[in-house]
DRENMI-916022 format. One line per 2 residues: for each residue x, y, z of N, C-alpha, C. Coordinates in pm, 1 decimal. Layout:
X Y Z X Y Z X Y Z  ...
This chain:
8638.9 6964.9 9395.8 8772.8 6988.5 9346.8 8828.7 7122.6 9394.6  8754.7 7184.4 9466.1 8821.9 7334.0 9575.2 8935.4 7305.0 9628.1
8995.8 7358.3 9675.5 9081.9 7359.9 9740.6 9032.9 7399.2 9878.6  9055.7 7316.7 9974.1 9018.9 7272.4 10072.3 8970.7 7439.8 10190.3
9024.2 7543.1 10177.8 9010.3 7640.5 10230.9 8887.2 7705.6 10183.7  8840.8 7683.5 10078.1 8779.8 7708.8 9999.1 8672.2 7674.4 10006.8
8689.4 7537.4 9974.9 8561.7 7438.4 10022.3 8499.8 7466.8 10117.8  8608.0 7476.3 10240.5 8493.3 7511.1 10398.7 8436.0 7662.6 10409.7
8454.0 7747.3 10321.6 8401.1 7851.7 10275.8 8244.9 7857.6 10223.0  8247.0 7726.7 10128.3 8130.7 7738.4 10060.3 8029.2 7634.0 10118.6
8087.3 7545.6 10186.6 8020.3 7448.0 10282.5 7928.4 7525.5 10380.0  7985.6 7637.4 10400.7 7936.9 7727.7 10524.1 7773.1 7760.8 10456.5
7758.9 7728.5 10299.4 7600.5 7758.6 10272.0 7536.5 7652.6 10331.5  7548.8 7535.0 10340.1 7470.4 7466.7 10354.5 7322.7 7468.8 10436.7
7364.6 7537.3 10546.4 7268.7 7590.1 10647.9 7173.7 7688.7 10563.5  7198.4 7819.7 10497.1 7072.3 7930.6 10413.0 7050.2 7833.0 10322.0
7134.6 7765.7 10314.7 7045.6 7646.2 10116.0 6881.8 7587.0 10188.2  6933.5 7524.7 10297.0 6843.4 7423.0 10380.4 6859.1 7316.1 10305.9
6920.3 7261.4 10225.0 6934.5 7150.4 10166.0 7067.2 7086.7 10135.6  7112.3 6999.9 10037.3 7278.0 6997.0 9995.8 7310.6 7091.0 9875.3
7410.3 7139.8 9912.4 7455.3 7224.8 9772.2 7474.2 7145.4 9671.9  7522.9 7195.9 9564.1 7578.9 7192.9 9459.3 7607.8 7253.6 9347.8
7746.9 7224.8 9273.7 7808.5 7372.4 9180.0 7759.8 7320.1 9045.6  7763.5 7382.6 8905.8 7749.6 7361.1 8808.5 7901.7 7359.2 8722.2
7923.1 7336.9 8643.1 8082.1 7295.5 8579.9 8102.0 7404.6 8602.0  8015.4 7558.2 8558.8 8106.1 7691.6 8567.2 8147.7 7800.7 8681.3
8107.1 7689.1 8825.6 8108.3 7768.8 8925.3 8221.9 7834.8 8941.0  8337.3 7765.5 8937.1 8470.8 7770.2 8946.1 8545.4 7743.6 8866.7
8625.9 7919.2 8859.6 8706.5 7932.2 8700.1 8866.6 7983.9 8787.8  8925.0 7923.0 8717.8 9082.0 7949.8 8728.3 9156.9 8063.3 8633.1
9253.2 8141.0 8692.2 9378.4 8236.1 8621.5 9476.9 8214.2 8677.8  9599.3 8190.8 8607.3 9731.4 8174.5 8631.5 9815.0 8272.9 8588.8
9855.5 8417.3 8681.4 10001.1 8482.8 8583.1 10111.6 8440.5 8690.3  10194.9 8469.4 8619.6 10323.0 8474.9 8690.1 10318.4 8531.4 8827.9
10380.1 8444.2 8956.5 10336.6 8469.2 9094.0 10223.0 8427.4 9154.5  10103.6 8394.1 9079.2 9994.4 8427.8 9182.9 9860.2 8262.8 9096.8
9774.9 8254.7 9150.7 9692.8 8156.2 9067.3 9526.4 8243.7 9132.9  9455.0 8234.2 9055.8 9320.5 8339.3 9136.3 9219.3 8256.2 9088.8
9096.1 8241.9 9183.2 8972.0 8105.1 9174.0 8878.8 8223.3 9156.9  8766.2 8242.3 9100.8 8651.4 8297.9 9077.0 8515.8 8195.7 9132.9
8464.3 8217.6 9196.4 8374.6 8158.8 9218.6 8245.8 8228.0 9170.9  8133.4 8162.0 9106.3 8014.9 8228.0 9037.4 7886.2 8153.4 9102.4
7854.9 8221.0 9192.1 7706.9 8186.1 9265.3 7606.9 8204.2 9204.5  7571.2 8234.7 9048.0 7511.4 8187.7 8940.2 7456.7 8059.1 8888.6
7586.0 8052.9 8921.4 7631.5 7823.3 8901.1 7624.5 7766.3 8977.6  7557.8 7837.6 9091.7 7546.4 7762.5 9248.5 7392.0 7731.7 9252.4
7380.5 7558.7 9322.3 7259.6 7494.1 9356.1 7236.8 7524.5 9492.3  7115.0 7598.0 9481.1 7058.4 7593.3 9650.8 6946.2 7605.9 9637.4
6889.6 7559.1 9730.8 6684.3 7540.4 9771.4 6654.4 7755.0 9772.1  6753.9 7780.6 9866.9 6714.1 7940.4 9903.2 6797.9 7993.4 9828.5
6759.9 8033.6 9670.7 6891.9 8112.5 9617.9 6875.3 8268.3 9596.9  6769.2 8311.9 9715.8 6774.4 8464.4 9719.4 6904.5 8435.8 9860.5
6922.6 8364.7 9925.1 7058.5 8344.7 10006.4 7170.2 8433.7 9970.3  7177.4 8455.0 9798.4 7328.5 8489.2 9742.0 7266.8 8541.6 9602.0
7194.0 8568.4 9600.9 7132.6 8649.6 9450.5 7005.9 8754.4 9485.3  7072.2 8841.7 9446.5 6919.1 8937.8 9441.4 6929.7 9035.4 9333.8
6865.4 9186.5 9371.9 6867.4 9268.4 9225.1 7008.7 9308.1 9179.4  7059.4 9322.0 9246.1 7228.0 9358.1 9215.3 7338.0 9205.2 9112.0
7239.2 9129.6 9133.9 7324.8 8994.1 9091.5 7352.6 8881.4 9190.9  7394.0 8783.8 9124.7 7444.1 8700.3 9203.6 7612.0 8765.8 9301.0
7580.0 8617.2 9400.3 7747.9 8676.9 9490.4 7836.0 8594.6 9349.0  7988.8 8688.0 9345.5 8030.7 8634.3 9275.4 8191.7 8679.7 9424.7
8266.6 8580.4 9437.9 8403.0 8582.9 9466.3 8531.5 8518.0 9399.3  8625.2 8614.0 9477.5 8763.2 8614.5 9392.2 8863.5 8551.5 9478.7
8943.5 8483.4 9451.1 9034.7 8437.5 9572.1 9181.7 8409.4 9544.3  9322.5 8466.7 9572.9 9432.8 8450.6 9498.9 9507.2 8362.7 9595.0
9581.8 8287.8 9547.7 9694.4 8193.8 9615.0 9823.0 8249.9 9546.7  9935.9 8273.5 9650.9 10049.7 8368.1 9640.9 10162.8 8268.1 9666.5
10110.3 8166.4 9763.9 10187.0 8074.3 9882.9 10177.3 7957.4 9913.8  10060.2 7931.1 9824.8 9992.4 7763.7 9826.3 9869.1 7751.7 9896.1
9881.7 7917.9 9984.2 9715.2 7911.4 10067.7 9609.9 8002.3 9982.1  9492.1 8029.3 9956.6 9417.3 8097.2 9870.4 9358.5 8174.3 10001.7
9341.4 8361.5 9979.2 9257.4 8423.6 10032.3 9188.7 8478.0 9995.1  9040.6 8500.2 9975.5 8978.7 8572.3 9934.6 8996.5 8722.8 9913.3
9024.0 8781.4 9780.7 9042.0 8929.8 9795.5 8904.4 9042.4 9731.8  8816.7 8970.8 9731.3 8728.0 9023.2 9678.0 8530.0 8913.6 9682.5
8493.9 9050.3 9690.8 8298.8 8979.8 9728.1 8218.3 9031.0 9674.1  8144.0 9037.6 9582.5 8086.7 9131.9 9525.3 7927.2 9091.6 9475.9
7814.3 9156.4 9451.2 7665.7 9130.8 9424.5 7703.0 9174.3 9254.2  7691.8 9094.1 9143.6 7710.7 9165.1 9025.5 7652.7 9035.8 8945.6
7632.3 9099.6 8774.9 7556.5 9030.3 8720.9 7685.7 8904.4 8676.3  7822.7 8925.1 8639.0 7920.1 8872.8 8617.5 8032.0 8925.7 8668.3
8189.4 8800.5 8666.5 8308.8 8870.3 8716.1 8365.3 8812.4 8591.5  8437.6 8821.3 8528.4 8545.7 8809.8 8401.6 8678.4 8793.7 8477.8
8796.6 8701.8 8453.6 8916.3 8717.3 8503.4 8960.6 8692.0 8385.1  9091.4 8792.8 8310.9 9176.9 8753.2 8199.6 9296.3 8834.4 8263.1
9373.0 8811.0 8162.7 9555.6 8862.1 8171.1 9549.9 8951.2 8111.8  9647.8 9040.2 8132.4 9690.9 9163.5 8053.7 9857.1 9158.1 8091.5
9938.0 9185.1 8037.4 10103.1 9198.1 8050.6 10124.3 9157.2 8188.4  10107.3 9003.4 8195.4 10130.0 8909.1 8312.1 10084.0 8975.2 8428.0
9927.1 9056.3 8414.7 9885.6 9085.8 8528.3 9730.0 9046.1 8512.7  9670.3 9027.1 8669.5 9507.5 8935.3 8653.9 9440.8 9054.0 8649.9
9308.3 9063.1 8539.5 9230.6 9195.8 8551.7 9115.1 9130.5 8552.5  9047.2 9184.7 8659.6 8902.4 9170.7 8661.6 8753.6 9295.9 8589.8
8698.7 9234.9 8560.2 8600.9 9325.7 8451.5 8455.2 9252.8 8504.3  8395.6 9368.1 8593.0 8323.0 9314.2 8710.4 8203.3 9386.2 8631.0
8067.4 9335.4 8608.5 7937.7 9387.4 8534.9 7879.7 9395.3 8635.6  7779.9 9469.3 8585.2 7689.4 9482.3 8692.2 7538.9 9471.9 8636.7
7401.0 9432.5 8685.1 7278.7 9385.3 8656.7 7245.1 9524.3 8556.7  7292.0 9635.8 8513.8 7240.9 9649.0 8385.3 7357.4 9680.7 8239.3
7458.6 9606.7 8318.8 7539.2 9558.7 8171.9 7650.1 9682.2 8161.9  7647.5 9703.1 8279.8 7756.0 9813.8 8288.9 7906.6 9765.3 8368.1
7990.7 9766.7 8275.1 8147.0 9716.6 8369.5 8245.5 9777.6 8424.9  8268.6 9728.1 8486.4 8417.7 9852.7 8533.4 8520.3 9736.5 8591.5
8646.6 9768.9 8547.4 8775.5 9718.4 8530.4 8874.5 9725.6 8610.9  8930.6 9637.2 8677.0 9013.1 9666.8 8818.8 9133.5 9578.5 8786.7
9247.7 9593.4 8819.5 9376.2 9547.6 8773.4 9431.9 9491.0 8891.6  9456.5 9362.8 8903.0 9600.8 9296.5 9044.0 9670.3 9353.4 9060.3
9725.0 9472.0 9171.7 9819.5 9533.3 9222.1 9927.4 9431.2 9313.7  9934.7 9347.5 9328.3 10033.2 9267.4 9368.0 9942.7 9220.6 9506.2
9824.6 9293.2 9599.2 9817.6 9244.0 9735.6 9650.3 9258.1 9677.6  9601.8 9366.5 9640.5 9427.1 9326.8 9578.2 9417.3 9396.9 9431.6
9254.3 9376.3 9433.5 9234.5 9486.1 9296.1 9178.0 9628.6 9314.6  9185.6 9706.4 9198.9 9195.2 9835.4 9246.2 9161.1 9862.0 9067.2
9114.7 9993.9 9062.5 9085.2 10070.8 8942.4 9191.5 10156.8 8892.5  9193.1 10204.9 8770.8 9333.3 10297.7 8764.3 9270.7 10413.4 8798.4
């Protein structure tokens, strides 16, 4: 159910899996504010044979991806234990953890995210 840009993104594991992928219901989480729609992807929730591929001590890969235009680009890649996407005054904030439970908070500036 990706959106097709997307998809051939994550298709691209297939080769480090050595096997067929597959996501778990929470791989892929959606945010909608005004202007923009943003996909989270959680390589947590990701099936693979080799899953030091995309997980190690830092966390799993977790990515971010916003559609502005109907096309989605990735604006963000990160090794962390979790990514959080919620709203704040019709803006997307991400609240990115890290493997010992420590977060730090980055706000949608209109083109990526950024810290205050």
């Amino acid at each position: 159910m990706l959106p097709p840009e997307i998809r051939a993104d994550v298709r691209k594991w297939d080769a480090a899996c050595g096997a067929p992928i597959a996501a778990a219901q929470r791989f892929a989480l959606y945010l909608t504010v005004p202007g923009a729609q943003f996909l989270a992807l959680h390589f947590d929730d990701f099936r693979c044979r080799n899953r030091t591929a995309y997980c190690g001590s830092a966390g799993c890969l977790h990515e971010v991806y916003v559609s502005t235009s109907g096309r989605y680009r990735r604006v963000l890649s990160v090794h962390a234990s979790d990514v959080r996407l919620s709203s704040s005054h019709d803006r997307a904030v991400l609240e990115v953890v890290d493997g010992r439970g420590t977060s730090r908070t980055l706000w949608w500036n209109g083109s990526r995210f950024v810290g205050r």
